[in-house]
PDB file of the backbone (N, CA, C, O) and the ligand in Angstrom, with CONECT records:
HET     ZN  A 101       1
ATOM      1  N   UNK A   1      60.046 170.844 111.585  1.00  0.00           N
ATOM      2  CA  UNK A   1      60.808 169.659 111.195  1.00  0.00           C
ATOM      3  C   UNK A   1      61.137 168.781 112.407  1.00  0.00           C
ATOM      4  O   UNK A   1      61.027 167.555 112.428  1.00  0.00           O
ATOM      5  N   UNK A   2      61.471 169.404 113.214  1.00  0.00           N
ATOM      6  CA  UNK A   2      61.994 168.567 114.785  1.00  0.00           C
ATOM      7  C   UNK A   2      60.978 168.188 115.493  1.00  0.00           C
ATOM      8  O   UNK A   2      61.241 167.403 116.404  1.00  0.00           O
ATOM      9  N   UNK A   3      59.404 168.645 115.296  1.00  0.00           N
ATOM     10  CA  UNK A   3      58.428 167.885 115.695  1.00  0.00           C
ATOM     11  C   UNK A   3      57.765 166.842 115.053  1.00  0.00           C
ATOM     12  O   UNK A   3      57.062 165.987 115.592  1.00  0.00           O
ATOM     13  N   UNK A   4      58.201 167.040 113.102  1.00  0.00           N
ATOM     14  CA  UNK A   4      57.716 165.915 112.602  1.00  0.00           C
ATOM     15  C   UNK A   4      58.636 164.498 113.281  1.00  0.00           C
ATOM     16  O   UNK A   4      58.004 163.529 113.704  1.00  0.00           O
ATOM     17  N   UNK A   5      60.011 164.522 113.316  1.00  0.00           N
ATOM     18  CA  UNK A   5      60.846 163.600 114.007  1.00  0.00           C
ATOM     19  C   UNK A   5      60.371 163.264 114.888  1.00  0.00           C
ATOM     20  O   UNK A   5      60.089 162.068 114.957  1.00  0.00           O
ATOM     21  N   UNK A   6      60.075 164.084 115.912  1.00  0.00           N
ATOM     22  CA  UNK A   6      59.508 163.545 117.258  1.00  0.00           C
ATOM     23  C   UNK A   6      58.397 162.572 117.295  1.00  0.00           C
ATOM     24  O   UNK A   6      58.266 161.679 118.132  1.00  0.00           O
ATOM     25  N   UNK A   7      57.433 162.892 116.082  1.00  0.00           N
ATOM     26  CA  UNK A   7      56.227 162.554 115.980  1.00  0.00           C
ATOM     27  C   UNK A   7      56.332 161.587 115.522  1.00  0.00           C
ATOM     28  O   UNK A   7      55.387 160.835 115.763  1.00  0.00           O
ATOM     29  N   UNK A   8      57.385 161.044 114.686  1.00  0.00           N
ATOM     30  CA  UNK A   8      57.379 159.861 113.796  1.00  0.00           C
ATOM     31  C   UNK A   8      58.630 158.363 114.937  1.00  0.00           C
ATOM     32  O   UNK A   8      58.624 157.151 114.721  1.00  0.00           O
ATOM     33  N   UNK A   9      59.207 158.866 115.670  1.00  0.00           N
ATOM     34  CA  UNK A   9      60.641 158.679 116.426  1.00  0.00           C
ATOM     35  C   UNK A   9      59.977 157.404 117.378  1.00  0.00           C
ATOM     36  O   UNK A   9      58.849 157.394 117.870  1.00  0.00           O
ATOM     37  N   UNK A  10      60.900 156.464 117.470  1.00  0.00           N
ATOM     38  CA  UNK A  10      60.336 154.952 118.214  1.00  0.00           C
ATOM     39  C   UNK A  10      61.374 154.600 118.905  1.00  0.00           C
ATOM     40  O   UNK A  10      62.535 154.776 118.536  1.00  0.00           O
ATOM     41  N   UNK A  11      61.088 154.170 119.769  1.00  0.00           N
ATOM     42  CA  UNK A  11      62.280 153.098 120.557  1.00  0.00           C
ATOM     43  C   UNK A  11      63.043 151.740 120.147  1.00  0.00           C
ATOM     44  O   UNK A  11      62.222 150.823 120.116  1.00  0.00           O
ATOM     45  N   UNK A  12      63.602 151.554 120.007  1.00  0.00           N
ATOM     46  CA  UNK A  12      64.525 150.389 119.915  1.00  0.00           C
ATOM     47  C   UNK A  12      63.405 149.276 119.890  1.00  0.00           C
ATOM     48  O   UNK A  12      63.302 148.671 118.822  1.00  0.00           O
ATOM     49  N   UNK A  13      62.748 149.001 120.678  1.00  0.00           N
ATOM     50  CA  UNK A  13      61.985 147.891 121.392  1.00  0.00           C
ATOM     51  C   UNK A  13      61.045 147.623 119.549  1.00  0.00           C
ATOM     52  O   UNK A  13      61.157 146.726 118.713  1.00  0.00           O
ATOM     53  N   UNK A  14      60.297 148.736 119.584  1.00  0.00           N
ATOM     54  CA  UNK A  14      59.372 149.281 118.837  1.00  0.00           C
ATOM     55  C   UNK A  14      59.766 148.989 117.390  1.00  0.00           C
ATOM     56  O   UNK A  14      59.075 148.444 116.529  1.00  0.00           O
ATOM     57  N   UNK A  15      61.085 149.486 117.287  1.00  0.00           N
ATOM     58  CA  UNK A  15      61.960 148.726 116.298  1.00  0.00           C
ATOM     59  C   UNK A  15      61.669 147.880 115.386  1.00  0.00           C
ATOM     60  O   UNK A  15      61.159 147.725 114.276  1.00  0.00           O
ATOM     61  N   UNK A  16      62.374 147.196 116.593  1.00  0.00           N
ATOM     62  CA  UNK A  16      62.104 145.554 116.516  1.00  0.00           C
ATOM     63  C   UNK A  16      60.967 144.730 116.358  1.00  0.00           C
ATOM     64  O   UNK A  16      61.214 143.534 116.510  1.00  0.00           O
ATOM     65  N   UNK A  17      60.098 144.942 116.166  1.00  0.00           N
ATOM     66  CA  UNK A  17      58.751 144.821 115.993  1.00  0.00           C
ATOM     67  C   UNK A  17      58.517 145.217 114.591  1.00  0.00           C
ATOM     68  O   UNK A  17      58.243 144.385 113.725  1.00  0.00           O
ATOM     69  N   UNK A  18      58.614 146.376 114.382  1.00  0.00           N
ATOM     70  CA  UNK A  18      58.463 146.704 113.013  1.00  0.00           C
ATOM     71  C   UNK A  18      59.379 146.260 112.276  1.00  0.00           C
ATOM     72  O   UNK A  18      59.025 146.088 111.110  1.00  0.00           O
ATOM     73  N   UNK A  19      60.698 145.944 112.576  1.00  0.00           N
ATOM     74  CA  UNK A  19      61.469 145.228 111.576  1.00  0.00           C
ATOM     75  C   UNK A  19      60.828 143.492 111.557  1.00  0.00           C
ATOM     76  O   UNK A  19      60.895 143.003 110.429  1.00  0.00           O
ATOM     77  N   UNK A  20      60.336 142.704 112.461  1.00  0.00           N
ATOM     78  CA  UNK A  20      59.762 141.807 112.184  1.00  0.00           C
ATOM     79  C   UNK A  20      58.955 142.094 110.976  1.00  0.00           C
ATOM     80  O   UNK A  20      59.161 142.014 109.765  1.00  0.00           O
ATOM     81  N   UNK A  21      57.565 142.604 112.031  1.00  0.00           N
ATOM     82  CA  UNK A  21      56.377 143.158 111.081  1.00  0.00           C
ATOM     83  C   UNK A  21      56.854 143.333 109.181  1.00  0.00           C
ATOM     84  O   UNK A  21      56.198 142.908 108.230  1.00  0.00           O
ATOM     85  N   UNK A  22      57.788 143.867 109.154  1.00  0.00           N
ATOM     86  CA  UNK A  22      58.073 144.085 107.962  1.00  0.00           C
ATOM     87  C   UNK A  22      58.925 143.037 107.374  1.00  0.00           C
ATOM     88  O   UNK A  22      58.945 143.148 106.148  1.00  0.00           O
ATOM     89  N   UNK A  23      59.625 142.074 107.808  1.00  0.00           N
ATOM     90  CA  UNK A  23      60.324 140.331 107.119  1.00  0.00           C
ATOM     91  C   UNK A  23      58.872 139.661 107.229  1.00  0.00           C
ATOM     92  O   UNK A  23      58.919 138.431 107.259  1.00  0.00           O
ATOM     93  N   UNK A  24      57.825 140.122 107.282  1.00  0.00           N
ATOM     94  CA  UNK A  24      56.304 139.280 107.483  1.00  0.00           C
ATOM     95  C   UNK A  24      55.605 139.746 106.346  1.00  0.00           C
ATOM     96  O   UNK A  24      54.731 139.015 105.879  1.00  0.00           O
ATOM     97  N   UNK A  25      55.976 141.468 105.520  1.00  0.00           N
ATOM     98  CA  UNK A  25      55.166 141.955 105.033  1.00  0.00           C
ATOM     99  C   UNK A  25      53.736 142.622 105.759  1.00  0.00           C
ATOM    100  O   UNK A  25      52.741 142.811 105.060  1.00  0.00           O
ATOM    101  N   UNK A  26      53.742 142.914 107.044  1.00  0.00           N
ATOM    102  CA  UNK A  26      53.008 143.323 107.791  1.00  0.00           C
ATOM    103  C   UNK A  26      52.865 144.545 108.337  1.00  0.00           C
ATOM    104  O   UNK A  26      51.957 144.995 109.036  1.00  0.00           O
ATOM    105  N   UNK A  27      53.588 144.898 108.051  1.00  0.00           N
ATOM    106  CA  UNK A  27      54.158 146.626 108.120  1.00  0.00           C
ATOM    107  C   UNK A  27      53.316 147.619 107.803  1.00  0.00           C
ATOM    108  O   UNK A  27      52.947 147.397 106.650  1.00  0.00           O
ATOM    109  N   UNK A  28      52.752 148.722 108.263  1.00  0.00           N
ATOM    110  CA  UNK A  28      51.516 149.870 107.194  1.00  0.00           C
ATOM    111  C   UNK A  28      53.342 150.597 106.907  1.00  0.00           C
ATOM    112  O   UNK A  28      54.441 150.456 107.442  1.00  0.00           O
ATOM    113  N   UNK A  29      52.757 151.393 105.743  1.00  0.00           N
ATOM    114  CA  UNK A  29      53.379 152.378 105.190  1.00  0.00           C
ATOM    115  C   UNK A  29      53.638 153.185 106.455  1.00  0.00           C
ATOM    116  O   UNK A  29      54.758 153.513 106.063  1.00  0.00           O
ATOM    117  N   UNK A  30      53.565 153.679 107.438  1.00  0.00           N
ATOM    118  CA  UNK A  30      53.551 154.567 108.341  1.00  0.00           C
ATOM    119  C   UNK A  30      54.906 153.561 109.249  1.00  0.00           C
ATOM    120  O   UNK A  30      56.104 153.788 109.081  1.00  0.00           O
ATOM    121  N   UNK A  31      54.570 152.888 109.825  1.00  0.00           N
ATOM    122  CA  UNK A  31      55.409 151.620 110.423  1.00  0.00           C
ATOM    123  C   UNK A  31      57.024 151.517 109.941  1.00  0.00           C
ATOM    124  O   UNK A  31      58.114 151.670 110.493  1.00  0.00           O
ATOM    125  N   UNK A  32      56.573 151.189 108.671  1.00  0.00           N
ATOM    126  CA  UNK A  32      57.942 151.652 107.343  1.00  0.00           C
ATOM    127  C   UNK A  32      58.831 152.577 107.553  1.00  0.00           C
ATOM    128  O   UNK A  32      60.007 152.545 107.917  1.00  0.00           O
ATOM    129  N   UNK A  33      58.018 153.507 107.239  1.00  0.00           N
ATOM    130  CA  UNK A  33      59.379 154.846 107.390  1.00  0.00           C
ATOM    131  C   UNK A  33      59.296 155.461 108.824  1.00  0.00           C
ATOM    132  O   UNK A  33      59.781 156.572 109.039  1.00  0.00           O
ATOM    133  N   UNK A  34      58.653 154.704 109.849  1.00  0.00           N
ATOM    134  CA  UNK A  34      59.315 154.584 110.794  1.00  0.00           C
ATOM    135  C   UNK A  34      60.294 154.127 111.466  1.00  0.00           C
ATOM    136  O   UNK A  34      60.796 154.567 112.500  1.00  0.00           O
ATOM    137  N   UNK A  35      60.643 152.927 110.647  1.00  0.00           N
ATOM    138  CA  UNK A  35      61.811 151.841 110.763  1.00  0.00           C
ATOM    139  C   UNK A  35      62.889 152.297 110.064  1.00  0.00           C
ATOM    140  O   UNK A  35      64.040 152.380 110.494  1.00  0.00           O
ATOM    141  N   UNK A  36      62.605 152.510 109.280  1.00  0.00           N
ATOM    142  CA  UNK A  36      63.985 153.533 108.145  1.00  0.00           C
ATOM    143  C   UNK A  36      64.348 154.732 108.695  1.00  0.00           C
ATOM    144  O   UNK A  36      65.537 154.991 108.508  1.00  0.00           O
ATOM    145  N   UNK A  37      63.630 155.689 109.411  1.00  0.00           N
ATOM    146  CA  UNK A  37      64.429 156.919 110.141  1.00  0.00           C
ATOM    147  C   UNK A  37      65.045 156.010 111.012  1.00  0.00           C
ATOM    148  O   UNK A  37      66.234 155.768 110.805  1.00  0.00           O
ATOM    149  N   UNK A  38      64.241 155.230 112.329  1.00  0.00           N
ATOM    150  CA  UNK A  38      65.345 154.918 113.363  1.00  0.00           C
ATOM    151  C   UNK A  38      66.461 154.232 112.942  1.00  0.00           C
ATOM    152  O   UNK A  38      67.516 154.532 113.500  1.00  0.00           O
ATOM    153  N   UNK A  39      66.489 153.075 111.781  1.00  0.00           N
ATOM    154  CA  UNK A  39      67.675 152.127 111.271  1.00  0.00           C
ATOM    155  C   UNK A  39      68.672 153.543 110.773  1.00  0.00           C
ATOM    156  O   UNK A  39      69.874 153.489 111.029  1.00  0.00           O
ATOM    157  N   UNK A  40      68.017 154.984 109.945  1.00  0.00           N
ATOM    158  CA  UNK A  40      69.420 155.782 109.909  1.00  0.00           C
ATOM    159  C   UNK A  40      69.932 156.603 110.945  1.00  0.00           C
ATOM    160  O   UNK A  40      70.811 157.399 110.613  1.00  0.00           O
ATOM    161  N   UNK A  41      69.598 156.582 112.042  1.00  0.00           N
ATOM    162  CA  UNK A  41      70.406 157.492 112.928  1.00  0.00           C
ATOM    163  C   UNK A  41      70.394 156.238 114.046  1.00  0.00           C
ATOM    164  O   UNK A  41      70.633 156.730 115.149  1.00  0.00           O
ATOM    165  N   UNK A  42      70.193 154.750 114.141  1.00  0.00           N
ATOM    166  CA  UNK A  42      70.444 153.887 115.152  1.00  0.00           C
ATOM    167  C   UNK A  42      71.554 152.758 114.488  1.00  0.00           C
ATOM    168  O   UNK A  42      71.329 151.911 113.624  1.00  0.00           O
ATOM    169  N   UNK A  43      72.982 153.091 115.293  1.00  0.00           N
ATOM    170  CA  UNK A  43      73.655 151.578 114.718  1.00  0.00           C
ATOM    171  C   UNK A  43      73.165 150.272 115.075  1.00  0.00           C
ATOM    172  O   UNK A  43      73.074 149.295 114.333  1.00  0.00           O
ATOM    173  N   UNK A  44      72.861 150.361 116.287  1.00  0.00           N
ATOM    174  CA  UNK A  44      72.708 148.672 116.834  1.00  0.00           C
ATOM    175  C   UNK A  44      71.283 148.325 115.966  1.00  0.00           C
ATOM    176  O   UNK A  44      71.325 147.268 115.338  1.00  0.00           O
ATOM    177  N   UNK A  45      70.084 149.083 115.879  1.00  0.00           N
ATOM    178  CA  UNK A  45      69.305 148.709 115.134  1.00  0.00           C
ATOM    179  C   UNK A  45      69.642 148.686 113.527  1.00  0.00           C
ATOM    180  O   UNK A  45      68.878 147.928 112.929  1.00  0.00           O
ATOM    181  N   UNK A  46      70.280 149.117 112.970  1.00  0.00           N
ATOM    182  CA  UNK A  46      70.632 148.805 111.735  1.00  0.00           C
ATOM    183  C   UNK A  46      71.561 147.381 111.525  1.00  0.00           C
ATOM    184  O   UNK A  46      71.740 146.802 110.453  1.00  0.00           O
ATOM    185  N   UNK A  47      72.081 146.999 112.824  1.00  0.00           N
ATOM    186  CA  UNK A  47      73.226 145.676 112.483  1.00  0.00           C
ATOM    187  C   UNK A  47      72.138 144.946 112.543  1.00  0.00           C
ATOM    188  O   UNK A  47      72.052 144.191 111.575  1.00  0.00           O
ATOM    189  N   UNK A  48      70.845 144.830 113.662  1.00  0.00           N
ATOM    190  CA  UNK A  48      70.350 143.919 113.947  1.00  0.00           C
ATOM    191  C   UNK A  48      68.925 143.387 112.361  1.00  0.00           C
ATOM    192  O   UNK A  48      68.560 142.258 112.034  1.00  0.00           O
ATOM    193  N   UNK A  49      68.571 144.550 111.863  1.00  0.00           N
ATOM    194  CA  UNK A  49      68.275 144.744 110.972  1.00  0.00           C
ATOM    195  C   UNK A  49      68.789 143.721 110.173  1.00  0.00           C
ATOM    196  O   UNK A  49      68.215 142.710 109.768  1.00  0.00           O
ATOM    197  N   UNK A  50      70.024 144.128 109.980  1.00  0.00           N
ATOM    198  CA  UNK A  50      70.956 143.356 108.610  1.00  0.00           C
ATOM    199  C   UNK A  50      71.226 141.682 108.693  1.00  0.00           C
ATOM    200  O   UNK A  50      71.244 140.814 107.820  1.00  0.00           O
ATOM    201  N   UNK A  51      71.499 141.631 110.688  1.00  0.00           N
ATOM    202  CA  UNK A  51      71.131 140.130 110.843  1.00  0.00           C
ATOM    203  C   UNK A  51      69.713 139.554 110.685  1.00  0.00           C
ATOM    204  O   UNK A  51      69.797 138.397 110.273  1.00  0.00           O
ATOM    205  N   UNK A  52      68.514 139.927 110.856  1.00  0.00           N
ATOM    206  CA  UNK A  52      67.387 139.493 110.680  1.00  0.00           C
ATOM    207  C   UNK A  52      66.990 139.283 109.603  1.00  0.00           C
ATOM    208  O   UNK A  52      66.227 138.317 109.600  1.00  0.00           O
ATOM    209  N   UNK A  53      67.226 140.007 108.051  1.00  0.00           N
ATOM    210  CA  UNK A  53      67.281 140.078 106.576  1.00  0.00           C
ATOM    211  C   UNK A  53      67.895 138.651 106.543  1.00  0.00           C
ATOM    212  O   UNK A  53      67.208 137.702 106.165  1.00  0.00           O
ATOM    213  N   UNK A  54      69.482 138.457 107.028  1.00  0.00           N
ATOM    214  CA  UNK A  54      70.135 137.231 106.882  1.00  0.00           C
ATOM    215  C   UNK A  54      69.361 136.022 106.851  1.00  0.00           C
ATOM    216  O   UNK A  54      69.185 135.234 105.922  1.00  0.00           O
ATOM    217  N   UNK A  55      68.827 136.013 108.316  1.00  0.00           N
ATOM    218  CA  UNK A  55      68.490 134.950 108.670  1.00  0.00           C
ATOM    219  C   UNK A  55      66.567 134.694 108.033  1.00  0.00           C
ATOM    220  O   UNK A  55      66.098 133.562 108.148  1.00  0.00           O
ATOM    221  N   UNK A  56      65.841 135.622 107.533  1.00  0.00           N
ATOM    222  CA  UNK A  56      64.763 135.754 106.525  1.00  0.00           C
ATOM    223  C   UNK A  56      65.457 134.876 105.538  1.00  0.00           C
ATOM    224  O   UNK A  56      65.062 133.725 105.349  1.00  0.00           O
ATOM    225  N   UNK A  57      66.567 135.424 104.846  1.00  0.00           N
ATOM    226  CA  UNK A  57      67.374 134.472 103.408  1.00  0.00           C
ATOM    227  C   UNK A  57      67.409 133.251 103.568  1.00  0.00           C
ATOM    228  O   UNK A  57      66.879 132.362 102.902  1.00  0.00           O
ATOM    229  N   UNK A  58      68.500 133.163 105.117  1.00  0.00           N
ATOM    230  CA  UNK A  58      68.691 131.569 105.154  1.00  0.00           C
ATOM    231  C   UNK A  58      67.515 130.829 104.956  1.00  0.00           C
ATOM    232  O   UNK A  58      67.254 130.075 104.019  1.00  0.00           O
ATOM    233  N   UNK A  59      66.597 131.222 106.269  1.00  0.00           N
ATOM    234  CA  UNK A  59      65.224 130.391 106.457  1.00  0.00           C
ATOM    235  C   UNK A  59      64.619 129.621 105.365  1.00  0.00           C
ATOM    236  O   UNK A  59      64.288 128.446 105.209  1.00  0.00           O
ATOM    237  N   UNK A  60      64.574 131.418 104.191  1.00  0.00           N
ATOM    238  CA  UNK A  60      63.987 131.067 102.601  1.00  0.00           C
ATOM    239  C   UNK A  60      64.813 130.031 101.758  1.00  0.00           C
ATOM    240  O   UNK A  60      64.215 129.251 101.016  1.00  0.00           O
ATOM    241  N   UNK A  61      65.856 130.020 101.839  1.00  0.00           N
ATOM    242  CA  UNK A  61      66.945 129.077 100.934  1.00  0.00           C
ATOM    243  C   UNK A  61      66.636 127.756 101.899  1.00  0.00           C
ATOM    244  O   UNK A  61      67.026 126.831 101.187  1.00  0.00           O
ATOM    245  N   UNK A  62      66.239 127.284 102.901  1.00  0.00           N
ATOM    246  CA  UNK A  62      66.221 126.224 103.846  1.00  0.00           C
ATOM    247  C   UNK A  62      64.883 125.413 103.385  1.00  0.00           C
ATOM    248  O   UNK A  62      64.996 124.191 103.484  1.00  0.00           O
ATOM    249  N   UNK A  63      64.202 125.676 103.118  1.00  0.00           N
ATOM    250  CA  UNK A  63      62.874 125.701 102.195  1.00  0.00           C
ATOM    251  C   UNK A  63      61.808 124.958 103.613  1.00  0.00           C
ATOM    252  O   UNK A  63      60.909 124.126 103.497  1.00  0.00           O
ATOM    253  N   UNK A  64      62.276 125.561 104.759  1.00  0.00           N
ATOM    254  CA  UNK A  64      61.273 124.941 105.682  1.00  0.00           C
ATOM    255  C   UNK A  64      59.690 124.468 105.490  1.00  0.00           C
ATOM    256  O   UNK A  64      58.793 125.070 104.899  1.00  0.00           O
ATOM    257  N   UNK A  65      59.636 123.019 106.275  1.00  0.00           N
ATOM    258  CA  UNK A  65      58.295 123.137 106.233  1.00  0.00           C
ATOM    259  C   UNK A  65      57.533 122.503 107.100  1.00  0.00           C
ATOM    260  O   UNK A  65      58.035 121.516 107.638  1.00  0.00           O
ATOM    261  N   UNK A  66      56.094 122.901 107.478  1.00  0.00           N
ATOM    262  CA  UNK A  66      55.684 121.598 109.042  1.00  0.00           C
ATOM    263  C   UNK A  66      55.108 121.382 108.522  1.00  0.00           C
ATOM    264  O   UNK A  66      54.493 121.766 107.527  1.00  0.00           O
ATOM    265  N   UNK A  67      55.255 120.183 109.553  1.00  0.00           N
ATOM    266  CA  UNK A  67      54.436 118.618 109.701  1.00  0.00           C
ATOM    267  C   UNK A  67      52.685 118.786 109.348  1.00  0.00           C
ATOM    268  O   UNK A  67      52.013 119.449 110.139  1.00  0.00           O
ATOM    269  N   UNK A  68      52.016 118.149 108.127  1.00  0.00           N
ATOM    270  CA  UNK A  68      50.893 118.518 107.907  1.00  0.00           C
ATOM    271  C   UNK A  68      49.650 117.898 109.485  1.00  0.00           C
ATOM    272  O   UNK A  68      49.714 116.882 110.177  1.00  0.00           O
ATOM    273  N   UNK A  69      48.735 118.987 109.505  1.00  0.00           N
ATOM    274  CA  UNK A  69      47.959 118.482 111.047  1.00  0.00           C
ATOM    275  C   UNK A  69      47.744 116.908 110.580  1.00  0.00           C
ATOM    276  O   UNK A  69      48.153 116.093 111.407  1.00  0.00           O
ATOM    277  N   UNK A  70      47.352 116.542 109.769  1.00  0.00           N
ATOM    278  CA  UNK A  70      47.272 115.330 110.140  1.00  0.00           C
ATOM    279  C   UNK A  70      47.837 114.020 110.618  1.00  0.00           C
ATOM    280  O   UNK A  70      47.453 113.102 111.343  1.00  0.00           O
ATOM    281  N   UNK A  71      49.383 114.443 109.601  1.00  0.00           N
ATOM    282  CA  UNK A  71      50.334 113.653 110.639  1.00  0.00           C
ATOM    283  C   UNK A  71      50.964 113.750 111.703  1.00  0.00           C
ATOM    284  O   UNK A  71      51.777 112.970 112.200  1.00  0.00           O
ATOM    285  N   UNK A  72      50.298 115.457 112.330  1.00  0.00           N
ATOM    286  CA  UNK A  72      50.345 115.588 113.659  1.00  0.00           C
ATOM    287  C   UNK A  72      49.401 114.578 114.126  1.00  0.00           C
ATOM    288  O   UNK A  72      49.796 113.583 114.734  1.00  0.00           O
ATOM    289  N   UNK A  73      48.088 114.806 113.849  1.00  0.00           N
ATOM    290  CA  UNK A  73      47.276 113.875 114.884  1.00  0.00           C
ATOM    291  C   UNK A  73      47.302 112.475 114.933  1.00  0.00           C
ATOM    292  O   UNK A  73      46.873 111.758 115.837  1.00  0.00           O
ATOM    293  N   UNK A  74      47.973 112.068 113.632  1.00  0.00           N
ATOM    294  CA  UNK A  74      48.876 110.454 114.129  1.00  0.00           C
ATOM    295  C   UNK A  74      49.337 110.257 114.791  1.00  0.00           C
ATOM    296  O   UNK A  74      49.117 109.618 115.820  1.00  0.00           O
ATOM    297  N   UNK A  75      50.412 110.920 114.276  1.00  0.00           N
ATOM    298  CA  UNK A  75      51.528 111.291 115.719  1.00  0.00           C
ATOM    299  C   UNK A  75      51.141 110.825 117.192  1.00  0.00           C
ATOM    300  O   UNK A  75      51.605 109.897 117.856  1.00  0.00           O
ATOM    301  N   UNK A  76      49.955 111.933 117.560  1.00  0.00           N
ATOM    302  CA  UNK A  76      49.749 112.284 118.808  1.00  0.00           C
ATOM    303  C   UNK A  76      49.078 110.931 119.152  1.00  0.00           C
ATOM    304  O   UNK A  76      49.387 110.224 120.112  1.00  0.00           O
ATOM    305  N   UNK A  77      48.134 110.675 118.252  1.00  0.00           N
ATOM    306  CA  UNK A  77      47.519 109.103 118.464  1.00  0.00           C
ATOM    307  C   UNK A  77      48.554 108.090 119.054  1.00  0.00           C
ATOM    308  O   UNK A  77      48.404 107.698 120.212  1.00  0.00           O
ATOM    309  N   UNK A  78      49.655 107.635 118.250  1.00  0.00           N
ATOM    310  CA  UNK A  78      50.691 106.883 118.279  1.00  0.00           C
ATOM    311  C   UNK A  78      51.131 106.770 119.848  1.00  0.00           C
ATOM    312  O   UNK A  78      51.231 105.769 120.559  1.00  0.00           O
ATOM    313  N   UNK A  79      51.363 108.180 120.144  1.00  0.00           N
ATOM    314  CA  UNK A  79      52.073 108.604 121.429  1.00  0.00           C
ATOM    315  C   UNK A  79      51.358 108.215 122.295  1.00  0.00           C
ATOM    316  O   UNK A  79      51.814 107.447 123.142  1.00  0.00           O
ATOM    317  N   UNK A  80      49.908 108.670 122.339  1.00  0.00           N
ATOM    318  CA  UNK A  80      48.930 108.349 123.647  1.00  0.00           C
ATOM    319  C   UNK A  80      48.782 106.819 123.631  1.00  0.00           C
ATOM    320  O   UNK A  80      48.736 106.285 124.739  1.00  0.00           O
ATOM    321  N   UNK A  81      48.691 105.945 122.424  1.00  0.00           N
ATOM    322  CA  UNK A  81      48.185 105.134 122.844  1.00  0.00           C
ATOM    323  C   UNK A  81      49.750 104.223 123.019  1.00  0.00           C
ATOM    324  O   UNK A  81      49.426 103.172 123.571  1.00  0.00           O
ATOM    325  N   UNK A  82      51.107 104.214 122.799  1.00  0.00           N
ATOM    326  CA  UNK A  82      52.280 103.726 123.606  1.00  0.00           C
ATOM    327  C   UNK A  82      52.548 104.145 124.997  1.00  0.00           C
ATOM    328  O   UNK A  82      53.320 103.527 125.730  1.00  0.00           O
ATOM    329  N   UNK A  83      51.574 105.731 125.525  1.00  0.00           N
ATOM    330  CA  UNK A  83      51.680 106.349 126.805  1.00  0.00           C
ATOM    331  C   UNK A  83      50.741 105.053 127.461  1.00  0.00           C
ATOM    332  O   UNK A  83      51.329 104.442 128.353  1.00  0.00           O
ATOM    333  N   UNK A  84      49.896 104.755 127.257  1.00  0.00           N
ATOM    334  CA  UNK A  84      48.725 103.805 127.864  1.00  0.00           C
ATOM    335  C   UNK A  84      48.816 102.690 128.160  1.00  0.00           C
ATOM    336  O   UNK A  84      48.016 102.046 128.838  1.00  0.00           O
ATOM    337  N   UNK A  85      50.289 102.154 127.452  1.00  0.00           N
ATOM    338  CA  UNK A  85      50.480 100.312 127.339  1.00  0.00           C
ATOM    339  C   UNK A  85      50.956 100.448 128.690  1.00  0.00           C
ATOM    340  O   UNK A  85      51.312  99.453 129.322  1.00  0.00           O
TER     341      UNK A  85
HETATM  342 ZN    ZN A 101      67.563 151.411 117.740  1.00  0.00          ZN2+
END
């Protein structure tokens, strides 16, 4: 049992990554309940956890969205050619 832990057991850093990975849906199954052992025996990774979920919500309720490329490359047009006058 204490070597499956070992075997499965991540760093903080590592974490964090997989808690991204996983607000992305990017996560393997393995990744997963790697993040769920360390979030139950890690506090600071479980707060940070709970803030990152947050701010996934806000983002989603914010209904962000970018600038389509093309009115980037207006844009950029616009710019170079007022850089040139
Ligand atoms: Zn941690």
């Amino acid at each position: 049992m204490i070597q499956l832990l070992k075997k499965y057991s991540i760093d903080c850093d590592t974490n964090a990554h997989f808690c991204d990975k996983i607000q992305y849906n990017e996560a393997t199954p393995k990744e997963i309940a790697q993040y769920k052992m360390h979030v139950f025996i890690c506090k600071l990774c479980k707060t940070h956890s709970a803030l990152n979920t947050e701010l996934s919500k806000a983002c989603s309720r914010a209904r962000l969205t970018t600038m389509p490329k093309t009115a980037k490359d207006d844009l950029k047009a616009k710019l170079e050619k007022e850089m040139n006058n």
